[in-house]
C-alpha positions in Angstrom: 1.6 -29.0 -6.8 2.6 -26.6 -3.6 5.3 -25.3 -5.5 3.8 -24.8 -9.3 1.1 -23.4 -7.6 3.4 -20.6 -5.5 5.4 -20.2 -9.3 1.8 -19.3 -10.8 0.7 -17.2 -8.1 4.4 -15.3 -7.9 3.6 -14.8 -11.6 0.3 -13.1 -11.4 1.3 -11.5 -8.4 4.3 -9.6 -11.0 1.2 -8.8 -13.6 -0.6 -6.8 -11.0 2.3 -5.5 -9.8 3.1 -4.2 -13.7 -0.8 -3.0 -13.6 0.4 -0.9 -10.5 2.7 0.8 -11.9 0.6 2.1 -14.7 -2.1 3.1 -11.6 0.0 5.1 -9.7 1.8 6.9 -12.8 -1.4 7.9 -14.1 -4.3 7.7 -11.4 -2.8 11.1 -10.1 -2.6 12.8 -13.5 -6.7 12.3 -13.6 -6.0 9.9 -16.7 -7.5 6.2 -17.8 -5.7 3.6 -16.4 -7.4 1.0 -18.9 -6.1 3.5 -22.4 -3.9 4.1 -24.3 -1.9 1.2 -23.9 1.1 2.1 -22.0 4.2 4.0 -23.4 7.7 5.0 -22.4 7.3 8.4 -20.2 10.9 10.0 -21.8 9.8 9.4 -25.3 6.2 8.6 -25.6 6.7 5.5 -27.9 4.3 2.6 -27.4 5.8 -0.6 -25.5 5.6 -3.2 -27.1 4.0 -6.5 -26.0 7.5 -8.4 -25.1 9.4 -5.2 -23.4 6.2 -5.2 -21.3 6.8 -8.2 -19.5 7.1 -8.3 -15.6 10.4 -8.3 -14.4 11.8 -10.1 -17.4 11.5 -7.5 -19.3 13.8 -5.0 -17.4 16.5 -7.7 -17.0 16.4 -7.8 -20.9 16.6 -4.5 -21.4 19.2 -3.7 -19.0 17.1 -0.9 -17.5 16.6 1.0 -20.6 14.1 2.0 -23.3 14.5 0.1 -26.6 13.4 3.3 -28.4 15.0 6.0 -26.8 17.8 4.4 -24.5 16.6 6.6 -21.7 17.1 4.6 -18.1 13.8 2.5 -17.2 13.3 3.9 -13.3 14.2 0.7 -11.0 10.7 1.9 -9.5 9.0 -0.8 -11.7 10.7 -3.6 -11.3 10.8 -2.7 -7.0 6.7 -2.4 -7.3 6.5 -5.4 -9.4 8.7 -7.4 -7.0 7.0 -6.0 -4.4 3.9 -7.0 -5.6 4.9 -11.0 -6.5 6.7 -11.4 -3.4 3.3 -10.7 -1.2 1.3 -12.5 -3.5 3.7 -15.4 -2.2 3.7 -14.8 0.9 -0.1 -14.8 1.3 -0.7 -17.4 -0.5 1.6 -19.0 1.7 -0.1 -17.9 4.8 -4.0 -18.0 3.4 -3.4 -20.4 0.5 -5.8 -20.4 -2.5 -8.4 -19.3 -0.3 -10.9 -16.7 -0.8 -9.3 -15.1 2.3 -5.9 -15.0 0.0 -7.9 -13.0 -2.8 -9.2 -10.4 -0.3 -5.9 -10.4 2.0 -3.7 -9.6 -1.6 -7.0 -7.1 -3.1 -6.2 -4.9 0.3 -2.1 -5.4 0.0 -2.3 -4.4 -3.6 -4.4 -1.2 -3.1 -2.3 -0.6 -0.1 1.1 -0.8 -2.1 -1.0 1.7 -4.7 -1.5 4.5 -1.9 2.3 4.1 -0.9 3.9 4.7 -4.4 1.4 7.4 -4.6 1.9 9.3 -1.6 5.8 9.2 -1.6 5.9 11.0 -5.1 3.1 13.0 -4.8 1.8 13.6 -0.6 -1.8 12.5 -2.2 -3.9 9.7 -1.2 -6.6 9.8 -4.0 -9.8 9.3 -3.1 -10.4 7.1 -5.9 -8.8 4.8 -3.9 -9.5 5.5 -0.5 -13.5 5.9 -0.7 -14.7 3.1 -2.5 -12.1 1.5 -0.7 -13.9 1.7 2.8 -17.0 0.2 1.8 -15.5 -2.7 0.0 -12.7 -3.6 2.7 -15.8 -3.5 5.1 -18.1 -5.9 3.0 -14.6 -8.1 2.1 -13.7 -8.5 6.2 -17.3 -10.0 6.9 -17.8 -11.9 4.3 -14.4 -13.6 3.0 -12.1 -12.4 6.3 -14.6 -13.7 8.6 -14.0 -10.9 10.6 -17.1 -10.5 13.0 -19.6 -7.4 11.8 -19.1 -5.5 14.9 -14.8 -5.5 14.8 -15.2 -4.6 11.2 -17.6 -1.7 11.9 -15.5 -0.2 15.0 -12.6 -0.6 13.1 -13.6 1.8 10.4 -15.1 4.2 12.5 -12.2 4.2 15.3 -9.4 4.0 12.6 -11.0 7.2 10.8 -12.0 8.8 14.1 -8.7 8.4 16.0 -6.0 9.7 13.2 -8.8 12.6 12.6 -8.3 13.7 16.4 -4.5 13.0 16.5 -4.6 15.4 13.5 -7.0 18.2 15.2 -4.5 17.8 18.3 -1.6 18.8 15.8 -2.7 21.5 14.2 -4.1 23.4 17.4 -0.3 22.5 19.5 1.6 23.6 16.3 -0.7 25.5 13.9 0.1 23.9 11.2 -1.1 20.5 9.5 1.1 17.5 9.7 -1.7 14.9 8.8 -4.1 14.8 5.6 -7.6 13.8 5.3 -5.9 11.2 2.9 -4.7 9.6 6.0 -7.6 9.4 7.7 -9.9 7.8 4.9 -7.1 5.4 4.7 -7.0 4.4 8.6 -10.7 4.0 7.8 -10.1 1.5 5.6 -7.6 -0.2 7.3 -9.8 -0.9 10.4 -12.8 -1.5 8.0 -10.4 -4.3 6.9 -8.3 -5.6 9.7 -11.1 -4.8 12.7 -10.4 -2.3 15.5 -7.8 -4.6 17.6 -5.5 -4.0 14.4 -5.4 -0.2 15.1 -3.2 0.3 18.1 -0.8 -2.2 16.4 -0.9 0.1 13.0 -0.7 3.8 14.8 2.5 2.4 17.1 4.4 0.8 14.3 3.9 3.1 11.8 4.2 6.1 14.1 7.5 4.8 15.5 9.3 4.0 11.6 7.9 7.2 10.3 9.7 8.5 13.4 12.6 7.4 12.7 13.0 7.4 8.6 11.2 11.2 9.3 14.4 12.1 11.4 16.8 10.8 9.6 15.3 12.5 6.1 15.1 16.1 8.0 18.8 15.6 9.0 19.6 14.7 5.7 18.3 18.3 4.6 20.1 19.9 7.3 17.6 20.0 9.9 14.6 21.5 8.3 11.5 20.9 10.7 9.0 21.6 7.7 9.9 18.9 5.6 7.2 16.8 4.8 7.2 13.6 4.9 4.2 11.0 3.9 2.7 8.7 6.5 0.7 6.6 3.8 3.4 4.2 3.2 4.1 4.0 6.8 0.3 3.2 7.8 0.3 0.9 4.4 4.1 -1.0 6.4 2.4 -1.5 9.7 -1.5 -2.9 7.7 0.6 -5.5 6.1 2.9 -6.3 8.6 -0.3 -7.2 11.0 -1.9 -9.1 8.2 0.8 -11.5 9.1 1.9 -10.8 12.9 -1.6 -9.2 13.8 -2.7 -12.4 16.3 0.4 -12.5 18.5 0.2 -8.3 18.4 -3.0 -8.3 20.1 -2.2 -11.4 22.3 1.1 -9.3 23.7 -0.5 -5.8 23.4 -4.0 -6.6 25.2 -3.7 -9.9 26.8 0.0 -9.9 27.6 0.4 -13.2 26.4 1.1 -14.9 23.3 
């Protein structure tokens, strides 16, 4: 029953995934993610019910549009897979818990703001806003997380990446951190609590580091380069989802 019950939740876990892609191709274009239904981006003809089919679908195909022939970006399949192998992996940690809907309702939204930010340097605030208030409420109520933690964490998780940014622009006069960020920290620590925070800015600030100086290399040097944080704050949420209690043990309590 354990493992038809982790094939299921894989399963669903790809249809949300396939309902992210059509968020973050059309969430920063201003347009409905419910119609019309969804359509091949080279050629504009409608997909029809079995191309549309998570994962499947693109082996099928072998990457490419039945109308047109035009290459299918592996960017689907990655966010669909993505998406299914977390469901897993939370159900595996939370089981079919209320705590697993919330945890994989943040992960989801969190994989959203990634996608978006790396093609366009946007978090949207369609996301990020409502987002706050209903990480807070789904912490307390389904994460257990105790009203207080919950509370610092969103005000301490805006408030900190807000002054790192401040600090920034006055040492280099330029900005090198949205406000998307910081709405999204917000969220994060709404979510995860306060202890969560240190854990998120270190890992997150030390791959974006290193992927940061590796890309500016890769362009021969260029300083100005921007690069997103989103996706690196959205790596280090997730990876304390699963790795958060022995973080806080080693980082506070220096123990474990």
């Amino acid at each position: 029953m354990t493992d038809l019950a982790g094939i299921v939740v894989f399963v669903l876990g790809a249809v949300v995934g396939s309902f992210l892609n059509v968020c973050i191709w059309r969430i920063p274009q201003g347009l409905s993610i419910v119609s019309p239904a969804s359509s091949c981006p080279q050629c504009g003809h409608s997909i029809r019910f079995y191309d549309n089919i998570p994962l499947v679908s693109y082996l099928l195909l072998r990457g490419r549009c039945r109308s047109c022939g035009e290459r299918i970006s592996l960017r689907y399949p990655l966010v669909e897979g993505l998406t299914a192998l977390m469901a897993l992996l939370l159900f595996w940690k939370f089981g079919l818990t209320l705590k697993f809907a919330a945890a994989f309702l943040f992960v989801s939204a969190l994989i959203l703001v990634a996608f978006i930010d790396i093609d366009h340097q946007i978090i949207p605030d369609v996301i990020s806003l409502p987002g706050i208030p209903i990480c807070f409420l789904l912490s307390v109520f389904l994460m257990e997380l105790p009203f207080m933690e919950a509370l610092l964490g969103l005000v301490l998780g805006g408030g900190s990446l807000y002054l790192i940014a401040v600090l920034y622009e006055l040492a280099t006069k330029r900005e090198g951190m949205g406000g998307g960020d910081i709405k999204l920290l917000a969220m994060m620590g709404a979510f995860l609590g306060w202890k969560s925070l240190l854990f998120i800015l270190l890992v997150s600030s030390l791959v974006g580091a290193v992927v940061g100086i590796s890309v500016m290399w890769a362009k021969g040097g260029d300083m100005k380069y921007a690069v997103p944080f989103g996706p690196f704050l959205s790596l280090a949420a997730t990876a304390y989802l699963f790795v958060g209690d022995y973080a806080v043990n080693l980082l506070l309590y220096h123990q474990i």
